[in-house]
N, C-alpha and C positions, 0 to 999 in steps of 0.2 A: 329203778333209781331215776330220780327225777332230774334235771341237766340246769341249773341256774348260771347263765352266760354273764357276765357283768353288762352293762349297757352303754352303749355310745362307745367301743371298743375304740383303738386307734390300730393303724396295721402293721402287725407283730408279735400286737399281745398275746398272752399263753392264761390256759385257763384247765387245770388238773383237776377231773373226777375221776372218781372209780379209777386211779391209778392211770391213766389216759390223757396224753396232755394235749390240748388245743391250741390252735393258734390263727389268730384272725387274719384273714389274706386281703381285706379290707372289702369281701363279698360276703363271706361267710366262715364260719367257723370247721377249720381243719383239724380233723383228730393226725397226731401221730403214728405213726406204721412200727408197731410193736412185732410183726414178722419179720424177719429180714427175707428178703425175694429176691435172689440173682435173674430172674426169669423176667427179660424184659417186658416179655409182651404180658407177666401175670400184673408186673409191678404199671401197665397202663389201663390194666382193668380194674374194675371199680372192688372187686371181690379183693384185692389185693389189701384193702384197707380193714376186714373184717377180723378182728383177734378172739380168742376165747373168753377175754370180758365181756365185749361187745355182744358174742352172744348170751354169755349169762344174763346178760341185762335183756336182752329181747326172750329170754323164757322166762324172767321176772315179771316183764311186760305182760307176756303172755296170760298171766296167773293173771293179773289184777282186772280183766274181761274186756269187753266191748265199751273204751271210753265215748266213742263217737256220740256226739249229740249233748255229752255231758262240759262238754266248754268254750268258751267265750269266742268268736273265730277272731283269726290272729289280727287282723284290721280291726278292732274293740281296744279304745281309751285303757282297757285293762291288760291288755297283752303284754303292755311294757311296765306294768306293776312289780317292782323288785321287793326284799326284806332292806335295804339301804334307805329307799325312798318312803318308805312305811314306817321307817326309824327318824325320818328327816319328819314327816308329815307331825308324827307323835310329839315331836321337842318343838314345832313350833303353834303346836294347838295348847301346847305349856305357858307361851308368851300369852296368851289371851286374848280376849275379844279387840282385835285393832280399830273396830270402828268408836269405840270408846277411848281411842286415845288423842283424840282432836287433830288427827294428822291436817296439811291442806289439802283440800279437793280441789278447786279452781283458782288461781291465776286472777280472775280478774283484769283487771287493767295494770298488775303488774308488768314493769320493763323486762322483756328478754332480748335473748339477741339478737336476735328476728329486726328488730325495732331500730340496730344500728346500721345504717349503709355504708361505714365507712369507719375510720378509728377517729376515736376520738372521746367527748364529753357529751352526756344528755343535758339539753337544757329542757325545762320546760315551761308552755306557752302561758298565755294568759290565762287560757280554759282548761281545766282538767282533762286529761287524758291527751293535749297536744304537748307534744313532744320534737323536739329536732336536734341533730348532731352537729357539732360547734367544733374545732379543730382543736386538740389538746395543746394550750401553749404554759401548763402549771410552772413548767420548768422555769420558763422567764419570770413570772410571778416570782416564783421561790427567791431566782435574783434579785430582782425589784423590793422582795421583803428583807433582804439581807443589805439594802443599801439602808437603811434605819426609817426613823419616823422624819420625811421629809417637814411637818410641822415645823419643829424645832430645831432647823438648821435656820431661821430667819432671816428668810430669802425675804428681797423685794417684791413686793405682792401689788407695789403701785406708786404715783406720784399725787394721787390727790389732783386740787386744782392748781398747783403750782405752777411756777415758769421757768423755764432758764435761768433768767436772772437772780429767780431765789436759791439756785444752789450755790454752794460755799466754794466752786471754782470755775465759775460764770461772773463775767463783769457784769453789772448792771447797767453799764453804761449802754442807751438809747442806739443802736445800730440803726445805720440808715440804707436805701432802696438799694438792693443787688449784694449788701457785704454781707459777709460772712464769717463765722467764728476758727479764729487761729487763734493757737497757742504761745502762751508768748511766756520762756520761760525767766525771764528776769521778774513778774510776777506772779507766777507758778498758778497763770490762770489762761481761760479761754478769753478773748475778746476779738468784739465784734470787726473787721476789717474789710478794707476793700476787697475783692475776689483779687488775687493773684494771678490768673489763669493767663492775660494777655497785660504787659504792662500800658500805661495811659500812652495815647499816642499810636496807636497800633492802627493800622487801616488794612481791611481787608475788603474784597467784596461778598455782595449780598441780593441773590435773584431774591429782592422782595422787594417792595416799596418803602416800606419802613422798617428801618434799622431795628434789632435787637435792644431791649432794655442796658443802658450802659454805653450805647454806642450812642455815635452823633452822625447825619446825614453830610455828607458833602457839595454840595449845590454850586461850586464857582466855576469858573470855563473848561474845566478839565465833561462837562458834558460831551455826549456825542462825538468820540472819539474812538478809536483801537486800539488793544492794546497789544504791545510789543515787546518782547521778553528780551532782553540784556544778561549781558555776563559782568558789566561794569559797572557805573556809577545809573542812577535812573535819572530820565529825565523826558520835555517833550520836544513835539515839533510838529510837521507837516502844513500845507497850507488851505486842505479843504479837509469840510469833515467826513463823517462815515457814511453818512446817507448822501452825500456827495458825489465822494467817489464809486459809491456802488449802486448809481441811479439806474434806472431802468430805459430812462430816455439819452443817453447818453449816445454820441457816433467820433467816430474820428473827422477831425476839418481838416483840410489846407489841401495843394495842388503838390503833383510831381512832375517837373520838366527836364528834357536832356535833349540835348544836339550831339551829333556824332559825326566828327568828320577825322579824316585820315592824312596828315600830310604824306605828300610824296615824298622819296629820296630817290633819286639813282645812283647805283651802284656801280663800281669802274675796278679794274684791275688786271690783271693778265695770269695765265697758268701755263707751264710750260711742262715736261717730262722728260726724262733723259732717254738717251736709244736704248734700246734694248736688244741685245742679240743671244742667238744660242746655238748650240752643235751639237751632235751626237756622234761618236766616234763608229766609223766602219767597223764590220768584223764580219768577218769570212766564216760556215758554219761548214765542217767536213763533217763522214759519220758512213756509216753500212748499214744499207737496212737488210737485217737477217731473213732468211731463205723463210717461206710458209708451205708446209705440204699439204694438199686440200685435202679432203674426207669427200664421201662421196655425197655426202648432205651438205656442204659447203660449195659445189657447182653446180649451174643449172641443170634444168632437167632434161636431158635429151635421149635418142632412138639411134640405130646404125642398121640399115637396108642391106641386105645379103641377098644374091642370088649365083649359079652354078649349073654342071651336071655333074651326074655320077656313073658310074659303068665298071663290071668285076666280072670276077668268076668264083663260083666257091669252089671248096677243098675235093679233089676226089676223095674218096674211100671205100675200099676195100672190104667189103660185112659176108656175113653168111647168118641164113636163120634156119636153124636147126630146131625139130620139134621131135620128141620123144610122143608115142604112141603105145603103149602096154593092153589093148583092149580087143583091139583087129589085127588083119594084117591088110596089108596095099601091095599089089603089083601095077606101079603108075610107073610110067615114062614120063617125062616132063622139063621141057624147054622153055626157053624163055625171048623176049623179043633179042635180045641181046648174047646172044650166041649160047651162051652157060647151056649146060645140061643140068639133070637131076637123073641121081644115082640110087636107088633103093639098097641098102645094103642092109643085112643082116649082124647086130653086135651083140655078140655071146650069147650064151645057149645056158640052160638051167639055170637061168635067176634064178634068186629067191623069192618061194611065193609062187612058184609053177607047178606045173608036172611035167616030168620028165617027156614025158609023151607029146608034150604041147609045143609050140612054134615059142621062141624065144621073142622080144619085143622089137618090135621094126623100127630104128632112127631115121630118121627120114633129111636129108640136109639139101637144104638150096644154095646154090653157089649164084651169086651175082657176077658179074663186069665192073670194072671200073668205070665211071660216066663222074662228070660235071654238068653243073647249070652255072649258063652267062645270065646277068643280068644288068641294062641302064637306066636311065632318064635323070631329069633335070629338079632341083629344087632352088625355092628364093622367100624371100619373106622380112621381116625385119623385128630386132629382139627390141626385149619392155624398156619403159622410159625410166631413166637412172638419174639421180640428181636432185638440188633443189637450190632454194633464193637464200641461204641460211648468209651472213656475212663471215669474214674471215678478216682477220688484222695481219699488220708485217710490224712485226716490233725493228727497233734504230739504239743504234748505240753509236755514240760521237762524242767528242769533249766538252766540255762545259765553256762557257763563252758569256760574257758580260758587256754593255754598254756603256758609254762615259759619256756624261754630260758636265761642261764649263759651266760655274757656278756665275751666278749675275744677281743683279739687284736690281731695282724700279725707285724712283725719286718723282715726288709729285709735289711742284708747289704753288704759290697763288699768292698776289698781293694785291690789294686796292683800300680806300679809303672806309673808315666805319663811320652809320649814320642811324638815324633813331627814326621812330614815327612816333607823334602827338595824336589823341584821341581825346575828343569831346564828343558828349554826350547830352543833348537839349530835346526839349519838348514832349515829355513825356508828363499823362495827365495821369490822377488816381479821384476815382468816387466812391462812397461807400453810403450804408444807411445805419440807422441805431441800431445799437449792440445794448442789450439786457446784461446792466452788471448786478444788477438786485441779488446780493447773496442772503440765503437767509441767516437770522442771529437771533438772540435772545440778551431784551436787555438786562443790566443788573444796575446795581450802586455802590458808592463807595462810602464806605463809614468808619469814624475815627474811634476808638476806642478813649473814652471818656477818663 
């Protein structure tokens, strides 16, 4: 049985032959497992997937021989030949020969949209086939044609060769140099009048030589003067004029003289003070100054020299040196310088630790004399330096005690006659040289409004 898959699967799809359902895993097409297999490791071997369809179909196979050589290999334009597409092929060889139905083949110099760089409108040039993009403004059109046929609203389109004077509210009356058209409503017209701007009589100035159209020059003695700003009424004055006073040769003249002399005065008077005396009262100061006990760091430092003899006797006494001997025995006699004998005696018999048989241990005892030792001589010397420079204080306790002093005063005065000194001042000179008063300026003029 032959296997027809659909083509161009998506992954999921299922596809039932021979009882056997498929499903595409988006590699290749998955038969179903028609055995059920607990047996994990059968269920990851490939033989897990083989059912007794499957093989009925491979002894079907079998029967029909040795196809090899007899088909197309699977990379062959034919391999993906379906009965769908065979059916699609057949209904559109029914529509008929297409090149007999005048379809377009080329373009030409038609517009695509290739052809726009941008949004908008195609205009085209003077020459066929130029073309350019113009920025789509239809919209305002559209408005522009909804405002109507500008024609026939009969707008003023012009004046022709006319004048002023020929309109129906223009005076015709001849206006002269600098006036100008005001409205003058008691004849419900324009007419020609003098400029308003500045009334007649107006003077202003003017950095130019000649006056503005309108104006008039002023030319009489107000020339070559300054000018001076007021809060009051205006007017002139001064007695030289501006190049004058701000001449370049200009100095100060005249002399400065002074004498100086000083009268004399003497002065007279007398000064006298009164006596002055003063006292201080006695006073008697009693008190106890308390006891201080030095430290031995608070007196100097000094030594104390000693010298002597000396001369004794020591103690008698009386001793005995006994010595135990367990090891020999001694028959000694033994005396001494000093009379004493020495006695060997024997003290008990069968210690313990002997044998009967054996001499018991010998005590052996020395008896001394009573003797003393005299002894004299002399010693001297002197003990270490004690003391130092440290100071020491005596504190005082006594009554409290005050001074009095008799209070007084001082008088000073002075009398004599008052007098002045006179001072002049002569003969003193002053010279100088020219001073530059040249400031710069710029002239102007003055003109009268006409």
């Amino acid at each position: 049985m032959a296997l027809d898959f659909p083509s161009n699967p998506s992954n999921g799809d299922t596809y039932v032959s021979g009882g056997v359902t498929f499903t595409w895993d988006g590699t290749s097409w998955v038969a179903a497992s028609i055995i059920t297999e607990s047996d994990p490791v059968f269920n990851a071997h490939a033989a897990s997937n083989v059912t007794t369809q499957k093989i009925s179909n491979w002894d079907t196979a079998h029967t029909w021989g040795d196809h090899s050589g007899n088909y197309l290999a699977n990379n062959h334009p034919a391999s993906t030949v379906t009965t769908t597409k065979q059916a699609n092929w057949d209904t559109a060889y029914g529509w008929g020969n297409h090149t007999s139905g005048g379809y377009l083949t080329d373009l030409g110099t038609a517009i695509v949209d290739a052809d726009f760089g941008f949004n908008g409108l195609m205009k085209r040039g003077t020459t066929a086939g130029s073309y350019s993009v113009v920025t789509d403004n239809s919209q305002n059109w559209n408005s522009a044609y909804g405002w109507g046929n500008h024609a026939a609203a009969g707008y003023l389109t012009g004046v022709g060769g006319q004048s002023l004077a020929a309109l129906s509210n223009v005076s015709n009356t001849a206006a002269n140099e600098g006036e100008v058209l005001a409205w003058v409503s008691a004849s419900n017209e324009w007419q020609p009048q003098a400029s308003v701007a500045f009334p007649s009589g107006t003077k202003m100035l003017f950095q130019q030589t000649t006056p503005p159209v309108g104006w008039t020059k002023i030319t009489d003695s107000t020339n070559n003067r300054a000018l001076r700003i007021v809060s009051g009424s205006v007017g002139s004055g001064g007695d030289i004029t501006f190049l004058q006073a701000f001449s370049s040769t200009r100095s100060p003249a005249g002399t400065v003289s002074a004498n100086v002399s000083v009268d004399s005065a003497t002065a007279g008077g007398s000064c006298s003070a009164s006596t002055i005396s003063l006292s201080v009262d006695n006073q008697t100061v009693s008190g106890t100054v308390n006891g201080t006990t030095l430290t031995t760091s608070q007196i100097p430092s000094h030594q104390h020299s000693f010298s002597g003899s000396i001369s004794g006797t020591t103690d008698n006494d009386t001793h005995n040196h006994g010595v135990t001997d367990p090891e020999h025995y001694h028959n000694v006699a033994y005396s001494n310088s000093d009379s004493g004998d020495g006695v060997i005696e024997e003290s008990g018999t069968g210690l313990s630790g002997y044998e009967p048989t054996e001499p018991s241990p010998t005590f052996i005892s020395i008896n001394n004399d009573t003797h003393s030792h005299g002894f004299s001589g002399s010693v001297s010397g002197t003990t270490g330096a004690e003391g130092s420079s440290t100071s020491h204080n005596h504190s005082f306790s006594g009554g409290q005690h005050s001074h009095g002093v008799s209070s007084h005063s001082h008088s000073v005065s002075f009398s004599g006659t008052s007098h002045t000194h006179d001072t002049t001042v002569s003969g003193l000179a002053f010279a100088g040289s020219n001073m530059n008063f040249a400031v710069q300026y710029i002239d102007v003029i003055i003109a009268s409004k006409d």
